[in-house]
PATI-285157 format. One record per residue (C-alpha): residue in one letter; x, y, z negated. Coordinates in steps of 0.1 Angstrom, whole numbers, plus 5000, padded with zeros to 4 digits. Example, Ala and Ser with C-alpha at 12.3 -4.5 7.8 and 13.67 -1.06 7.14 Angstrom:
a, 5123, 4955, 4922
s, 5137, 4989, 4929
END
This chain:
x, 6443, 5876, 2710
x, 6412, 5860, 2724
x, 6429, 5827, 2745
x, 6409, 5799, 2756
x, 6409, 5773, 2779
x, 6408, 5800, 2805
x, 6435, 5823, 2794
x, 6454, 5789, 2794
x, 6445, 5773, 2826
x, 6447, 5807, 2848
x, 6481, 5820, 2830
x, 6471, 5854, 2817
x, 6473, 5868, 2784
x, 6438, 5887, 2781
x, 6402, 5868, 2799
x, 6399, 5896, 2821
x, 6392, 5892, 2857
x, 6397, 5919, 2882
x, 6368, 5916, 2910
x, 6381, 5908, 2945
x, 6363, 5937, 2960
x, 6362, 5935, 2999
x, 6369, 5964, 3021
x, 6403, 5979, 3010
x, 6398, 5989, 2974
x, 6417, 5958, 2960
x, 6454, 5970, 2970
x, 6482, 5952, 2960
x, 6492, 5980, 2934
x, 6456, 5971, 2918
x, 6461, 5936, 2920
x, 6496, 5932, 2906
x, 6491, 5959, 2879
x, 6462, 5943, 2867
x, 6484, 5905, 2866
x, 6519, 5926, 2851
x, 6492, 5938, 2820
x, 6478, 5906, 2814
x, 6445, 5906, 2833
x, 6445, 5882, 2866
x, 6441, 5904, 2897
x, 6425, 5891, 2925
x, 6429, 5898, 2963
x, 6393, 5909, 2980
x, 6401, 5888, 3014
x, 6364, 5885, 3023
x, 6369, 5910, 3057
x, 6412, 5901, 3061
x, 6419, 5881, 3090
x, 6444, 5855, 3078
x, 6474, 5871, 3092
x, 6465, 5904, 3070
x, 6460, 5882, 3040
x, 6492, 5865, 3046
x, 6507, 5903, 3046
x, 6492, 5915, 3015
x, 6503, 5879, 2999
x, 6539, 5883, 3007
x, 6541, 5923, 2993
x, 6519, 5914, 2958
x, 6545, 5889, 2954
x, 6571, 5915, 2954
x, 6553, 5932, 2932
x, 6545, 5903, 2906
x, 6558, 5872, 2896
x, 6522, 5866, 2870
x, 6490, 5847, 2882
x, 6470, 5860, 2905
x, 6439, 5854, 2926
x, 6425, 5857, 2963
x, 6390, 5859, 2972
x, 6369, 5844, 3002
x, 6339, 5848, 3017
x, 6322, 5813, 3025
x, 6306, 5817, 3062
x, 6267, 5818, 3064
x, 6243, 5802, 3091
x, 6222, 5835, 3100
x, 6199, 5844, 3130
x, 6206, 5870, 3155
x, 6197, 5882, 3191
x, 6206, 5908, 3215
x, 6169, 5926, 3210
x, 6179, 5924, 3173
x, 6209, 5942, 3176
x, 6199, 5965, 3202
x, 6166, 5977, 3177
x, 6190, 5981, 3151
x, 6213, 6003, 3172
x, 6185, 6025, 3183
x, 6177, 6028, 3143
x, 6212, 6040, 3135
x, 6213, 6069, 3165
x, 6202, 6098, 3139
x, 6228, 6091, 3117
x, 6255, 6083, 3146
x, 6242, 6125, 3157
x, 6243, 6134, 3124
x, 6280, 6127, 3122
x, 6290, 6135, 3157
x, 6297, 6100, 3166
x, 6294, 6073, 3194
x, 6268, 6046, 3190
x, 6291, 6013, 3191
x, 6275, 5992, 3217
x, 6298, 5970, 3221
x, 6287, 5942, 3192
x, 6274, 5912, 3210
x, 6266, 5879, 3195
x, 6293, 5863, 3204
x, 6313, 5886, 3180
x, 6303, 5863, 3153
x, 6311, 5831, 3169
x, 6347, 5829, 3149
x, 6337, 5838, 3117
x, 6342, 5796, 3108
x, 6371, 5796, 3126
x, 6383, 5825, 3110
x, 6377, 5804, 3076
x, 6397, 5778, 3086
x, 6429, 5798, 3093
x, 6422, 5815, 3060
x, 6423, 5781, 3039
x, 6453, 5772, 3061
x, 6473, 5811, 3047
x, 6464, 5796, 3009
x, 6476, 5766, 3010
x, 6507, 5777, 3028
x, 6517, 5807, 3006
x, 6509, 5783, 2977
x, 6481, 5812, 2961
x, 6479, 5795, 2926
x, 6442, 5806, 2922
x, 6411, 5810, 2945
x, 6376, 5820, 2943
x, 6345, 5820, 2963
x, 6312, 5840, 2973
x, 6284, 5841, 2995
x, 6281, 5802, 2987
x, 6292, 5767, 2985
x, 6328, 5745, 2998
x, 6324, 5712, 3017
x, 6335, 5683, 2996
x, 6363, 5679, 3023
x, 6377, 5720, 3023
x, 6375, 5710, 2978
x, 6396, 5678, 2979
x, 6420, 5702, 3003
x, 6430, 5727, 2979
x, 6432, 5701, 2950
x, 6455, 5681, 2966
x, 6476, 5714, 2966
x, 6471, 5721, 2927
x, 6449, 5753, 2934
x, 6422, 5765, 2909
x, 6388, 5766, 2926
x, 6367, 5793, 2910
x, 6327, 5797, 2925
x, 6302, 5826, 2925
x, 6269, 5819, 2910
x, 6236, 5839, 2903
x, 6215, 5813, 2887
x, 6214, 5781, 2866
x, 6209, 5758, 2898
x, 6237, 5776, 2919
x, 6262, 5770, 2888
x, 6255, 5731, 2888
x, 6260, 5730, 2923
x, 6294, 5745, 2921
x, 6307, 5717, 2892
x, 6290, 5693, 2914
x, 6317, 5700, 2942
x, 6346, 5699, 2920
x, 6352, 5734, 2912
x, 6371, 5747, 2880
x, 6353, 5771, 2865
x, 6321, 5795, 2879
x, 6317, 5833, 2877
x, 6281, 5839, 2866
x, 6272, 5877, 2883
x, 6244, 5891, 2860
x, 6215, 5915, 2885
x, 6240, 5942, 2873
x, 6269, 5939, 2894
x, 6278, 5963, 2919
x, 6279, 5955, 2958
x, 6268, 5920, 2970
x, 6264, 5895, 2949
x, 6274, 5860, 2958
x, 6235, 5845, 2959
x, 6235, 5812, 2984
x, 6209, 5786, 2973
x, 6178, 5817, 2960
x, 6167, 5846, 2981
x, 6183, 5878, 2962
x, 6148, 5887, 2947
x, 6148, 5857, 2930
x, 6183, 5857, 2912
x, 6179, 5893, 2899
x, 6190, 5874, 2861
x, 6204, 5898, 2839
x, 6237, 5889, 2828
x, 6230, 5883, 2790
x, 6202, 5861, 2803
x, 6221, 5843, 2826
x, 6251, 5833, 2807
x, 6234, 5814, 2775
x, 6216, 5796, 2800
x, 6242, 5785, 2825
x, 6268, 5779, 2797
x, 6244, 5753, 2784
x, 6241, 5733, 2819
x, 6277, 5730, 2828
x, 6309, 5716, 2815
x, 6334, 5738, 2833
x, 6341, 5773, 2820
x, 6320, 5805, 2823
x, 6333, 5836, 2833
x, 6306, 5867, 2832
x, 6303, 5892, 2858
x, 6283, 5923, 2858
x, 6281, 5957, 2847
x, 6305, 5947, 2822
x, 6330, 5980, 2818
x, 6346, 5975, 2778
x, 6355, 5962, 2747
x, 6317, 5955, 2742
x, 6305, 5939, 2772
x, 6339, 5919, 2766
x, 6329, 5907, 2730
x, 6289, 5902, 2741
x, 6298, 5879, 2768
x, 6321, 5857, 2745
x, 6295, 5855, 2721
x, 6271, 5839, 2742
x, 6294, 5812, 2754
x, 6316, 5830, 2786
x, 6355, 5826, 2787
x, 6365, 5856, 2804
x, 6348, 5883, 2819
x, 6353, 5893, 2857
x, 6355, 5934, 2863
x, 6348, 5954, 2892
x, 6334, 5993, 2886
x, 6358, 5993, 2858
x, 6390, 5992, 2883
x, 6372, 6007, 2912
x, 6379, 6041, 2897
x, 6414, 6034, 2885
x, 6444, 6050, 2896
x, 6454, 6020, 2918
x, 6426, 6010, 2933
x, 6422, 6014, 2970
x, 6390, 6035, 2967
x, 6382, 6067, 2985
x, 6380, 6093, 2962
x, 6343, 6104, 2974
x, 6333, 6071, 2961
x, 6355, 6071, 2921
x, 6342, 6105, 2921
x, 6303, 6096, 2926
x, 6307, 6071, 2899
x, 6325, 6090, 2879
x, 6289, 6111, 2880
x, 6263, 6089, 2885
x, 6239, 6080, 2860
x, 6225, 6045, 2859
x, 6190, 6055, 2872
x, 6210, 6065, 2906
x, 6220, 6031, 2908
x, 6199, 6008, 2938
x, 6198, 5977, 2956
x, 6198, 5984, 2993
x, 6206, 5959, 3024
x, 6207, 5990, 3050
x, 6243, 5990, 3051
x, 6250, 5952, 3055
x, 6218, 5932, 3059
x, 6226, 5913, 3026
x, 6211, 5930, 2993
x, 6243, 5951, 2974
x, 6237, 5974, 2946
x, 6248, 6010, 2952
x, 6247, 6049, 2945
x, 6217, 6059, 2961
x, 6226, 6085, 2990
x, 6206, 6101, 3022
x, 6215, 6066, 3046
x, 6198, 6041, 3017
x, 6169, 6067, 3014
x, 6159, 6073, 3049
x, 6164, 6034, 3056
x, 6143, 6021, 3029
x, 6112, 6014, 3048
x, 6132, 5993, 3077
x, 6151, 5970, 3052
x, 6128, 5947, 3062
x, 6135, 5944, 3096
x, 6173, 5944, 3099
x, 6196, 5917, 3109
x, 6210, 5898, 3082
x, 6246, 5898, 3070
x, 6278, 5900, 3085
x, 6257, 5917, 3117
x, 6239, 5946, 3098
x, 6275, 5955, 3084
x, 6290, 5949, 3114
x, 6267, 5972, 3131
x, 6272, 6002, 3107
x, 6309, 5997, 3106
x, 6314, 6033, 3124
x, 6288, 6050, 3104
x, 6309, 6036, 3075
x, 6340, 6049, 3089
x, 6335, 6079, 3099
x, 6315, 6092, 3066
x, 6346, 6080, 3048
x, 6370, 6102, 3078
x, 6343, 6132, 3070
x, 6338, 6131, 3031
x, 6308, 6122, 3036
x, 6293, 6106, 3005
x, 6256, 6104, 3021
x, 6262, 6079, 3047
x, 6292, 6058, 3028
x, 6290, 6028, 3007
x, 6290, 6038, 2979
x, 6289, 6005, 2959
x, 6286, 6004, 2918
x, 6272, 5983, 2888
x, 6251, 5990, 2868
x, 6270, 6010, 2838
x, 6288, 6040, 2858
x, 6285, 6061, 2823
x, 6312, 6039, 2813
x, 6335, 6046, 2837
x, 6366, 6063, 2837
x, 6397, 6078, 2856
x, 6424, 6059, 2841
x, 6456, 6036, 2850
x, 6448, 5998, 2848
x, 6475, 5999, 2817
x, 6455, 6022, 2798
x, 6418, 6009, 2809
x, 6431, 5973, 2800
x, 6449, 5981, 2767
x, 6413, 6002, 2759
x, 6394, 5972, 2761
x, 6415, 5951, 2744
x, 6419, 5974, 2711
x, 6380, 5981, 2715
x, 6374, 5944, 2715
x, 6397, 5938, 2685
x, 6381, 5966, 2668
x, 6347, 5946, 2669
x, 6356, 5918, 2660
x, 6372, 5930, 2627
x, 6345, 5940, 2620
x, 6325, 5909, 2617
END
């Protein structure tokens, strides 16, 4: 039920994405159950050096011989000093007391002097573990890095937030574009508008983008089920890309503190916040966004911000400590549930064919 061009060209039976969430959640388990029942799960590389995504590579392909997908962050010019980094330290020493930790003074900016290189050698694990699928955030390939995957029969699959950011990823060659709605959960993959300005709903965003570009749409944001499924078809998308939905699965790699806050959030709890990374993600509000709000302003920009409160991260996660964690979410957490990928998948799949009989 439901193929298209996408179902066709990425080799999966349903047009549902899994999200490549960053930071551990997207475990091989999640990513190969979600490709064995006919979804295409994708690896969240963005943080993996290229020798852990070569790892994780190797064990999904024991664990799946369906399409799949592996996610990259594309590296950001960005401003930073030492006085920067050493205000934003002195920021984070409550919360460092509150949980009994050391401030990590160590971060320098030469810590960020790899992050290209690091790019590189990720492009270079791709093309040698032959990853038949590969999408990008945070912005925009060089003509050169586009013609390198093609000549290797990859699919090249960008992030956009707005109408412009869409054209400029068919422009380079890539073969289809993930439209992320002001409803997704964590960072969205903004690069040519400031994040204020690309706040487009999804069911805005996707009429409007599928009528400025040839290449196939594929919604992203707050979508959870059969319904967000059928509205984003019916405004033009080809598949839909899901990230709360699987967050609280079985599989995923999620702590628990964080299923179970969206298990009970309502969406009114739901923010966006830059304290934790310096780039603008949409979270469960906790005590750490709170008491930050009025320095958002002021703090370095993304990858040092989250760089910086890496060991705040850490250790809320090592103390159960849902006020100073991450807690990442879109927009629908109502709709969430505590399920297996089988059943979550085969849900939305009856839900959506239960809709459409009825047209």
């Amino acid at each position: 039920m439901i193929s298209n061009q996408v179902t066709e060209l990425l080799k999966i039976k349903y047009p549902i994405i899994q999200a490549p969430m960053a930071g551990g959640i997207t475990t091989s388990n999640l990513v190969a159950e979600v490709s064995n029942c006919g979804g295409l799960g994708t690896i969240g590389a963005g943080y993996m050096t290229a020798s852990q995504m070569r790892e994780q590579i190797i064990e999904l392909k024991k664990l799946t011989s369906n399409s799949y997908g592996i996610n990259l962050f594309v590296p950001n010019d960005f401003m930073l000093n030492e006085n920067e980094i050493l205000k934003a330290n002195k920021r984070l020493q409550p919360f460092n007391e509150e949980l009994n930790i050391k401030q990590n003074d160590s971060i320098r900016v030469q810590n960020f002097n790899s992050l290209q290189e690091t790019f590189q050698e990720q492009i270079k694990v791709i093309i040698e573990e032959k990853v038949p699928i590969c999408s990008f955030t945070f912005g925009i390939l060089s003509n050169e890095i586009v013609k390198e995957l093609k000549l290797h029969n990859i699919i090249l699959i960008g992030t956009a937030t707005t109408v412009k950011e869409a054209v400029e990823i068919e422009k380079v060659g890539m073969d289809l574009v993930v439209v992320q709605g002001s409803e997704a959960g964590g960072h969205r993959g903004n690069f040519i508008n400031d994040s204020e300005e690309s706040l487009i709903g999804l069911m805005s965003l996707i009429p409007q983008v599928v009528d400025h570009v040839n290449i196939p749409v594929i919604a992203a944001g707050g979508i959870m089920d059969g319904r967000g499924l059928i509205a984003s078809l019916s405004l033009g998308a080809k598949a839909v890309q899901m990230g709360t939905a699987f967050l609280t699965s079985f599989e995923s790699g999620a702590h628990e503190v964080h299923k179970d806050a969206i298990l009970n959030a309502s969406e009114d709890q739901v923010v966006l916040t830059r304290a934790f990374s310096g780039k603008w993600a949409r979270g469960i509000e906790n005590k750490f966004i709170t008491e930050m709000r009025n320095n958002e302003a002021d703090l370095p920009q993304f990858p040092v911000q989250n760089t910086i409160t890496q060991s705040i991260r850490k250790a809320a996660s090592l103390q159960n400590n849902k006020e100073f964690m991450s807690l990442w979410s879109g927009q629908s957490p109502r709709l969430s549930k505590k399920d297996s990928v089988e059943n979550l998948i085969n849900g939305i799949m009856d839900e959506a064919k239960k809709i459409v009989s009825k047209f």
